[in-house]
C-alpha positions as CSV (number, residue, x, y, z in Angstrom):
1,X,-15.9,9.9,51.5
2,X,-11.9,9.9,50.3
3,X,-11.0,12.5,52.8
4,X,-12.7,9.6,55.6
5,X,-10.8,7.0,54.3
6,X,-7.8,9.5,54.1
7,X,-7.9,10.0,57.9
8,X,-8.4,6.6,58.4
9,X,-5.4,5.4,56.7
10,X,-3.2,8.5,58.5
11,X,-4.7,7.0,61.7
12,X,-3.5,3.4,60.9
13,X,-0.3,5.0,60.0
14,X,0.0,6.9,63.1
15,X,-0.6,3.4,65.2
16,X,1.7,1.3,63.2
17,X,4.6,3.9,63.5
18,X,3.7,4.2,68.0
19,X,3.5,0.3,67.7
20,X,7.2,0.2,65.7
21,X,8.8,2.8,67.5
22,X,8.2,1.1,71.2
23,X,9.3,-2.2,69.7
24,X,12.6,-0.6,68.5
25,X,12.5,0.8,72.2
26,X,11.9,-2.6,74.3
27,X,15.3,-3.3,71.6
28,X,17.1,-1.1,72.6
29,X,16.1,-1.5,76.4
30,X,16.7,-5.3,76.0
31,X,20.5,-4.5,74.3
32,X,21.1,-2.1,76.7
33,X,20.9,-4.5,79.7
34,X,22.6,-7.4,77.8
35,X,25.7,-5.4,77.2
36,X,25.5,-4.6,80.8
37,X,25.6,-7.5,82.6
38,X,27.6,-11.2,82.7
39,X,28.4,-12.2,80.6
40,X,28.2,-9.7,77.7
41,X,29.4,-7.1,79.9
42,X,33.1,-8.8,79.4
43,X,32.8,-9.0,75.4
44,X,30.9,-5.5,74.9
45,X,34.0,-3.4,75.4
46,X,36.4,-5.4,73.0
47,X,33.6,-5.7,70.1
48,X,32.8,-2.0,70.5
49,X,29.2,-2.5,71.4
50,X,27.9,0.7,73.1
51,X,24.6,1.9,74.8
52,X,22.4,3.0,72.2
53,X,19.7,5.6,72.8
54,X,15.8,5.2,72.7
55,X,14.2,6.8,69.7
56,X,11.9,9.6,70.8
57,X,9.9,11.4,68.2
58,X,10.5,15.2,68.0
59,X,8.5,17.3,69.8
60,X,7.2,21.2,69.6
61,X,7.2,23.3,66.9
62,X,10.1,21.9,64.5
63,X,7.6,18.8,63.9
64,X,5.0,20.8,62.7
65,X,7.0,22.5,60.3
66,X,8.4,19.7,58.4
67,X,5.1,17.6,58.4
68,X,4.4,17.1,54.5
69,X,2.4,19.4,52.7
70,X,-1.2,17.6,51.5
71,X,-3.4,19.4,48.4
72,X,-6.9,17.7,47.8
């Protein structure tokens, strides 16, 4: 029954963290265009604001190998 409720709460985890990360990435998007065009495009440069990357989880084997370690 814990390891059920385990999973479950990895699964929440896992949804909250896809729900964050493409919040942080319609951010990003959003301060992207802003800095782009009129009229932030003329204050960007002289406030140092640059184009900032989206976040993108790692992929392929180097994820697996630092997932964390679980003993039940």
């Amino acid at each position: 029954m814990n390891f059920i409720r385990l999973q479950d709460e990895l699964a929440g985890t896992e949804n909250r963290i896809a729900v964050a990360r493409t919040r942080f990435n319609q951010a990003v998007r959003s301060y992207n265009a802003a800095i782009r065009q009129f009229p932030g495009s003329l204050f960007a440069g002289g406030l140092g604001l640059e184009k900032r990357e989206y976040f993108e989880a790692p992929e392929g084997r180097a994820a697996v190998e630092k997932a964390p370690e679980i003993q039940f």
